[in-house]
C-alpha positions in Angstrom: 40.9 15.4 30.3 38.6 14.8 33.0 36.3 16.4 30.4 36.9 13.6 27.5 37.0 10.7 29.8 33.1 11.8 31.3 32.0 12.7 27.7 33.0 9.0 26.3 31.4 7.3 29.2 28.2 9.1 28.5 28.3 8.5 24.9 29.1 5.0 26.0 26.1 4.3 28.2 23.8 6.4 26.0 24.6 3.6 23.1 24.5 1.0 25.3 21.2 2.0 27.1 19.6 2.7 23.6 20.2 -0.8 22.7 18.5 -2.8 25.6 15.7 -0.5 24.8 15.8 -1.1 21.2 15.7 -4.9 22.5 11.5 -4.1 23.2 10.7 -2.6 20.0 7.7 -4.5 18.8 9.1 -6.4 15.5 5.4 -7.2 14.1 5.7 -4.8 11.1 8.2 -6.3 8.1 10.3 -2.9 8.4 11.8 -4.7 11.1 12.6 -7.4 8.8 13.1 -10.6 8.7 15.6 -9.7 5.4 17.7 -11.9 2.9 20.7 -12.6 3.4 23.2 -10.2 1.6 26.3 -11.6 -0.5 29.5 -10.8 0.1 30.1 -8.1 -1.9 27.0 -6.5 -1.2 26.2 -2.9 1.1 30.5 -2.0 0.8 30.8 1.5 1.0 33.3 4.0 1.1 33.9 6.7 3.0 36.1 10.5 3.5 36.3 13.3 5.9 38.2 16.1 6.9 37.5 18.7 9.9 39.0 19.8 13.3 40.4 17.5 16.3 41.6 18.6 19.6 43.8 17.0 21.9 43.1 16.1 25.6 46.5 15.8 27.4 47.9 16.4 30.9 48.8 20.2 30.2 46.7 21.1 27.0 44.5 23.2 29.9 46.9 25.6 29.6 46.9 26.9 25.8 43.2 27.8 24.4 40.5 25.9 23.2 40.8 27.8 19.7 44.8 27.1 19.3 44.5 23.7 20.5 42.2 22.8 17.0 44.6 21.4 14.5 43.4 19.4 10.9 41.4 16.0 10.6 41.1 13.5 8.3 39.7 9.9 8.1 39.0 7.5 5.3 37.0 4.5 5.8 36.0 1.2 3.8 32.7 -1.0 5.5 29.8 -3.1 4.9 26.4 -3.3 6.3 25.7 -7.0 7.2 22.1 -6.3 7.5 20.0 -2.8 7.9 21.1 -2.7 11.4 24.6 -3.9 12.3 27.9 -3.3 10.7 31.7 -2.8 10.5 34.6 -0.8 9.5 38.0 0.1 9.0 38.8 3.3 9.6 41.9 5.5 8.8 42.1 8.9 10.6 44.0 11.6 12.1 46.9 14.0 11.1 48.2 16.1 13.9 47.7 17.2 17.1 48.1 20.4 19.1 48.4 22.1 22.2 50.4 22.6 25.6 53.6 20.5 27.6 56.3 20.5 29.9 60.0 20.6 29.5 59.7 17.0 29.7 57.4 16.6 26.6 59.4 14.9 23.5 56.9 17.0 21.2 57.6 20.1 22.5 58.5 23.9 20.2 60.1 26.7 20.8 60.9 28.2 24.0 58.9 28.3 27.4 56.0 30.7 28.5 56.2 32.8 31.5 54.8 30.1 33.6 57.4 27.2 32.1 55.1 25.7 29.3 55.9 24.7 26.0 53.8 24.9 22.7 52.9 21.0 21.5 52.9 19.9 18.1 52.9 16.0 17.1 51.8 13.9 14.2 48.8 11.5 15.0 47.4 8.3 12.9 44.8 6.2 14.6 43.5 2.4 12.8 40.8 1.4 14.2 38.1 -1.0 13.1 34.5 -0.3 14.2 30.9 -2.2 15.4 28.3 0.4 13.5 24.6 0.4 14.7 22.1 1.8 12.8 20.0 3.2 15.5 17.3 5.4 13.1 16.8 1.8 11.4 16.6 -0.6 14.6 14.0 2.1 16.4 11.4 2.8 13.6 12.2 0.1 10.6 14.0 0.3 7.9 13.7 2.1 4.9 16.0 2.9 2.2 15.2 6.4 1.4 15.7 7.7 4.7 17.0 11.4 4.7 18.8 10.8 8.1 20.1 8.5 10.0 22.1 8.1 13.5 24.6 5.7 13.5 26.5 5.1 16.7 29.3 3.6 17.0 32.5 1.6 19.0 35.7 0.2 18.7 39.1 -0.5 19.2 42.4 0.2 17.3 46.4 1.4 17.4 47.2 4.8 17.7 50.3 6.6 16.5 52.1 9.4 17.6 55.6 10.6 15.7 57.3 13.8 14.8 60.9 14.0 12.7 63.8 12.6 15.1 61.4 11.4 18.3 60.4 8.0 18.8 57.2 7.4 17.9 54.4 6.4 20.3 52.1 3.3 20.2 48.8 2.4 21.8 45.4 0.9 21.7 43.1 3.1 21.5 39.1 2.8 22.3 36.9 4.4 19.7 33.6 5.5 20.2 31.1 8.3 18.5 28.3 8.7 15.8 27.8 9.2 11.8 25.3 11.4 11.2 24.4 10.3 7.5 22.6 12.5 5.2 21.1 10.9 2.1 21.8 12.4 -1.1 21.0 9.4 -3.8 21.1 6.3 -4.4 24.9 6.0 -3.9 25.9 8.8 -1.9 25.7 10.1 1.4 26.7 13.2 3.8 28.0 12.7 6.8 29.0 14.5 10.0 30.9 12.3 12.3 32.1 13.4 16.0 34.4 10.5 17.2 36.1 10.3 20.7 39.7 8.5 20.9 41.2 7.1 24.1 44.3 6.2 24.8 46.8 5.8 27.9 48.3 9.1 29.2 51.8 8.7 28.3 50.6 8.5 24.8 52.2 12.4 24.1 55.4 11.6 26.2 54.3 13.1 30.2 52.8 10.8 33.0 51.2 12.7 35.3 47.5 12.0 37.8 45.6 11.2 34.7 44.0 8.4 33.8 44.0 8.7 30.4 43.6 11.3 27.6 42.5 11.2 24.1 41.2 13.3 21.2 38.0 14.1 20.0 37.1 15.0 16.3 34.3 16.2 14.1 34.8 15.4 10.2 32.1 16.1 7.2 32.9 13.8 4.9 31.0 12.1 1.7 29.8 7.9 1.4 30.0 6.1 -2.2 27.5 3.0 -1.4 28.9 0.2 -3.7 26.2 -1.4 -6.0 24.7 -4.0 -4.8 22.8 -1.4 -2.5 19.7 -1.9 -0.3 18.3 -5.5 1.6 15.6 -7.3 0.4 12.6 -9.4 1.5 11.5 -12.9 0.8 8.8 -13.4 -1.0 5.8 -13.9 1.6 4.8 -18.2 0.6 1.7 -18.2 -1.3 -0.6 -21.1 -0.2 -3.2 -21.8 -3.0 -6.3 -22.7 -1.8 -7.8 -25.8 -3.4 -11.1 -26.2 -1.4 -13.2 -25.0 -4.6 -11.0 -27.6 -7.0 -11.3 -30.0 -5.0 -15.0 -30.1 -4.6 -15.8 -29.3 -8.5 -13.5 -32.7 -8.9 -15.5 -34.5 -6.4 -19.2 -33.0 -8.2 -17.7 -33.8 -11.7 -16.6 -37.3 -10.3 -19.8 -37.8 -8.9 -21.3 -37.1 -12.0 -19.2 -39.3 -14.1 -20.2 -42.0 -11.5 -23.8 -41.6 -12.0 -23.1 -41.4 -15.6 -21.5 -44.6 -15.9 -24.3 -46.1 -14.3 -26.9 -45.0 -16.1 -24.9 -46.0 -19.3 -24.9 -49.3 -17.9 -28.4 -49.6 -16.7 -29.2 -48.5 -20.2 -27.1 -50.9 -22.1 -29.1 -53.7 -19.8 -32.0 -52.1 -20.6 -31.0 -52.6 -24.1 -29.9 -55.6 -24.1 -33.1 -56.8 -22.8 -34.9 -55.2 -25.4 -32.8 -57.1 -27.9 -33.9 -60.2 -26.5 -37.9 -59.1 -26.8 -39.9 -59.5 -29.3 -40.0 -56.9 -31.9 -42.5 -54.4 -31.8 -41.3 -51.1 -32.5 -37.8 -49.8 -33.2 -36.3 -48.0 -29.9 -33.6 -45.1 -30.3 -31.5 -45.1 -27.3 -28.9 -42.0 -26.5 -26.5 -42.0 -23.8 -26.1 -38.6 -21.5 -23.1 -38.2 -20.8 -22.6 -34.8 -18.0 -19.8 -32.2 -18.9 -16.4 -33.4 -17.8 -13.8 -30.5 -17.0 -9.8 -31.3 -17.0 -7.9 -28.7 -15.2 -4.6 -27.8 -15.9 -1.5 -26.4 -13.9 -0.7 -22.2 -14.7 0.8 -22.0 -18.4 0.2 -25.9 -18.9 -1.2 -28.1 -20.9 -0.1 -31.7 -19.1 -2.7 -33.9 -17.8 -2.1 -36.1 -14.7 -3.2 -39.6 -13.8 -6.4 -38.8 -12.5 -7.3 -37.0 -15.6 -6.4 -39.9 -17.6 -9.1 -41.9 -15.6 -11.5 -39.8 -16.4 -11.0 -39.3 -20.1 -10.5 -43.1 -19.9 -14.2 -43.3 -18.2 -15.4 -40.8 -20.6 -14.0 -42.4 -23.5 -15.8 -45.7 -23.0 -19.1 -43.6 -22.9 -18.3 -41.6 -26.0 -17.4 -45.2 -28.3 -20.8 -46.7 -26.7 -23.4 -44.1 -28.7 -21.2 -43.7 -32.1 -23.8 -41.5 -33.5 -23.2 -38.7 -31.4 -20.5 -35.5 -31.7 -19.5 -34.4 -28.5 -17.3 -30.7 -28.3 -13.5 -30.2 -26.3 -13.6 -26.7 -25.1 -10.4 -25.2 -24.6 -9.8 -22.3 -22.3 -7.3 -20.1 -20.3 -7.8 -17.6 -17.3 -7.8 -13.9 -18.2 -5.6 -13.2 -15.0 -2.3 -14.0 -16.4 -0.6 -13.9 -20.3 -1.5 -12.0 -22.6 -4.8 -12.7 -25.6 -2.2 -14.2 -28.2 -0.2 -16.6 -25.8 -4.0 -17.7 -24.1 -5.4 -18.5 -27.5 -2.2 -21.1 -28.1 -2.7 -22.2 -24.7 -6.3 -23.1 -24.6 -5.5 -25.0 -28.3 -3.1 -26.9 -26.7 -5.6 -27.8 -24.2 -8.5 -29.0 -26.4 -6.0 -31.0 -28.2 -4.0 -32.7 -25.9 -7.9 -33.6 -24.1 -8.6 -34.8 -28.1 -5.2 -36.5 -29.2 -5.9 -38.6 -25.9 -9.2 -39.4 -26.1 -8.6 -40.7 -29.8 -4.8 -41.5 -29.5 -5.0 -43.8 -26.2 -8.7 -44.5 -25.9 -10.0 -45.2 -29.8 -12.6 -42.9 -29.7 -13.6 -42.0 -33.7 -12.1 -38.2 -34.3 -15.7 -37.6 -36.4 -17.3 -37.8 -33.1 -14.7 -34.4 -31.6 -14.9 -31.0 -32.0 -12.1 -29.2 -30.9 -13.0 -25.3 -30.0 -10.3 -23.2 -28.3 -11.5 -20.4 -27.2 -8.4 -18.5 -25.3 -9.3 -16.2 -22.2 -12.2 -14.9 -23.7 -14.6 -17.8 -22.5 -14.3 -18.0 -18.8 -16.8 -20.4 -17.6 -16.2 -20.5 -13.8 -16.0 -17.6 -10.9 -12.4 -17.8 -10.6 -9.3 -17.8 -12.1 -7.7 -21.0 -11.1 -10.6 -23.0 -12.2 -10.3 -21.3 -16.2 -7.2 -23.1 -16.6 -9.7 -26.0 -18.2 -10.6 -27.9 -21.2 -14.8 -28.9 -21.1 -15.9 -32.0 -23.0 -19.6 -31.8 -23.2 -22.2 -32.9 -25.5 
């Protein structure tokens, strides 16, 4: 027993001296996580075994290793919380073996030459379980791993009976590891060696022990319940709107200049009007290309674009002679030929309806042109979500 009690401790310390070191792992890489909260029926799994367990009591020293091994079984139900930590509730046992005294309430037959008794008892042990992934907290997870080493520790209530003896109750301290082997998706192959503690008088005899317990190795198969696996949030995508921003600032630089010339030219005319007559003078206003950008899969124009067409517009009704073109367009990047052609129509003529809808300008002076993702007139893709009026 002395034995068991040493071998738990060391599994014990082993666990709890791989955590602290798991503590300084370097969590940089996103195997490490951070991972999306998983719903409540998410990661269940279910679990059975069967193997060998031998018992560890005050006079099981005196029968052999090999006729103390008697059958194993366990069945478990768990979840993973996340790809490192979990629980269970676990099911195991069925019977026990090896040596007592006359006093033992479990005892067969008749005495050996030195006064022991054969030992044969009935054992159930529910216990529910802390599970550490350890393969997954040392080097990341990953959901395809082939193995992994899964420690774990906990408490429960053990039971010993046999037909006419009072049965025998008491907590018992879990602790061992699940090998898992991964064989798809949904199942796995385990080998789990589990160590079971429990007060000496558990099998019915007190004697200088401590304690004494049973330890078990089970193979055993795991159904993952679908939904399987943990996922990552999207990393945030921050647009960058340094190139927008500046075209808007050149174009409204450009309108601004335009306007001005329009009106130093309509005082130049003006003045002209007012002169004497000499020759007959043509005068065409230049108006610079305007671009309206548009959101991703839009065709909506916001307030500031309204200024400008509203700018625009006043230019456009001042030389009523002139045709100016509304080139629709969309970015190559994203949809598909058919969907870009409607979306650069609906472009040019939201840019057109407006102009002529809201600021009077004579339709005979627009041209609508869509020309879907095949025109791309700027460098990138962002800045081909545009409609162009030029002249």
């Amino acid at each position: 027993m002395e034995i068991m009690k040493k071998s738990l401790l060391t599994i014990a310390l082993l666990v709890f001296s791989i955590a602290l070191f798991a503590q300084k792992v370097e969590k940089g890489n996103d195997k490490y996580g951070p991972f999306l909260t998983n719903k409540f029926f998410d990661n269940w799994f279910f679990s059975v075994g069967g193997g060998g367990q031998v018992y560890f009591g005050e006079y099981d020293n005196k029968a052999s290793f090999g006729n103390r091994i008697a059958p194993a079984f366990d069945i478990s139900v768990g979840k993973w919380f996340t790809p490192f930590v979990g629980a269970r509730l676990q099911f195991a046992g069925i019977q026990a073996k090896g040596m007592t005294n006359a006093a033992g309430p479990f005892k067969e037959g008749v005495a050996d030459a030195n006064g022991y008794y054969k030992e044969k008892f009935n054992v159930t042990n529910l216990h529910a379980d802390f599970l550490w992934n350890l393969s997954n907290q040392l080097v990341g997870y990953k959901e395809d791993r082939l193995y992994s080493a899964i420690p774990f520790i906990g408490l429960g209530w053990a039971h010993g009976w046999k037909s006419g003896i009072n049965a025998k109750e008491e907590v018992a301290l879990n602790v061992g590891i699940v090998n898992k082997l991964r064989i798809n998706e949904a199942l796995d192959f385990n080998v789990e060696l589990r160590g079971m503690l429990v007060h000496e008088r558990f099998e019915g005899t007190v004697g200088n022990r401590r304690g004494e317990g049973i330890g078990s190795a089970t193979i055993g198969i795991t159904y993952k319940f679908h939904k399987r696996g943990f996922e990552r949030p999207a990393p945030p995508v921050v647009p960058d709107y340094t190139p927008y921003n500046k075209k808007i600032s050149d174009l409204e630089n450009q309108l601004s200049a335009a306007e001005n010339k329009a009106k130093n030219l309509q005082s130049e005319l003006v003045s002209e009007k007012n002169k004497p007559a000499k020759e007959v003078v043509k005068t065409e206003a230049f108006i610079p290309s305007l671009a309206i950008f548009f959101p991703i899969g839009k065709a909506d124009l916001s307030e500031k674009d309204m200024i400008n067409l509203g700018n625009i517009a006043e230019i456009i009704k001042k030389v009523p002679g002139k045709t100016y073109k509304i080139i629709g367009t969309a970015d190559k990047q994203t949809g598909s030929a058919k969907f870009n052609q409607k979306l650069s129509e609906k472009r040019a003529q939201k840019v057109y309806d407006t102009l002529v809808n809201k600021f009077g300008v004579n339709p005979s002076q627009l041209q609508v042109d869509a020309r879907g993702s095949q025109f791309q007139p700027f460098g990138k893709p962002f800045l081909n979500r545009v409609a162009i009026v030029e002249n």
